[in-house]
C-alpha positions in Angstrom: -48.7 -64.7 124.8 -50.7 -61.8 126.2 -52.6 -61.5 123.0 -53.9 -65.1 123.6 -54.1 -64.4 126.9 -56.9 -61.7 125.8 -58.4 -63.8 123.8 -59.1 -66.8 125.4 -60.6 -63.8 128.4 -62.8 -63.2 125.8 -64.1 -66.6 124.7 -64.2 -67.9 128.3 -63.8 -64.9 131.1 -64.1 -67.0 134.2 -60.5 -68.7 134.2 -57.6 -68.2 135.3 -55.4 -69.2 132.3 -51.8 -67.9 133.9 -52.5 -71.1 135.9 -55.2 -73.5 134.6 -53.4 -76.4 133.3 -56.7 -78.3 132.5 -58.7 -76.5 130.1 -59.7 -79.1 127.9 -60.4 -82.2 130.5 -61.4 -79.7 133.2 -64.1 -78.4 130.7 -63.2 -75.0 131.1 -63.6 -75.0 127.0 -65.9 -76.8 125.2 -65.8 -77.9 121.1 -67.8 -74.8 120.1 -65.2 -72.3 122.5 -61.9 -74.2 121.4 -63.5 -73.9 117.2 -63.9 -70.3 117.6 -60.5 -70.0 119.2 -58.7 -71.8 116.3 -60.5 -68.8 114.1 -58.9 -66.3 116.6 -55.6 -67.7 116.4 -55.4 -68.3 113.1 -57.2 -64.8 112.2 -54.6 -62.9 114.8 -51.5 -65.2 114.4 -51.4 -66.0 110.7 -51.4 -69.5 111.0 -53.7 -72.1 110.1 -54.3 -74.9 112.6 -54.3 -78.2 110.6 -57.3 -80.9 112.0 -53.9 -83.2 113.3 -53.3 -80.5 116.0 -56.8 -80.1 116.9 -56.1 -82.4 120.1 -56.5 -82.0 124.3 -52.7 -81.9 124.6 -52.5 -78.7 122.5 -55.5 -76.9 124.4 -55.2 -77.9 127.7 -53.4 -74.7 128.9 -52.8 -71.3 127.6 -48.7 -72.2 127.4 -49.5 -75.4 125.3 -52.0 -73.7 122.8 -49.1 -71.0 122.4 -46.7 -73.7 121.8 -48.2 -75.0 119.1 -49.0 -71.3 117.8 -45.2 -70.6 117.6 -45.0 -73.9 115.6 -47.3 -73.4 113.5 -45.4 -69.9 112.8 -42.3 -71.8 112.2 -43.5 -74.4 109.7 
């Protein structure tokens, strides 16, 4: 979690993602941030995110996003 933590700080400094449970429909990321995060997580975690889980539910918070990284490593 606290490499995703890092680097979401790095795509988008100004939140507070211990917290923010809106990231996707409180704009805090936008298509172009939440592509280059996929590349992140899939370049750090080795996973690859399939288009299906390319949703709001899956990116609204830092907990969901991880969610669906420890999925992804499961599948």
């Amino acid at each position: 979690m606290d490499k995703l933590i890092e680097i979401l700080e790095e795509l988008q400094p100004d939140v507070d993602y211990n917290t923010c449970e809106d990231l996707v429909d409180g704009r805090h990321l936008d298509s172009l941030t939440i592509l280059s995060l996929i590349s992140e997580i899939e370049n750090e975690f080795d996973v690859e995110v399939p288009t299906v889980e390319i949703i709001p539910a899956n990116f609204n918070s830092a907990k969901s996003i991880y969610a669906l990284i420890e999925k992804l490593k499961e599948e």
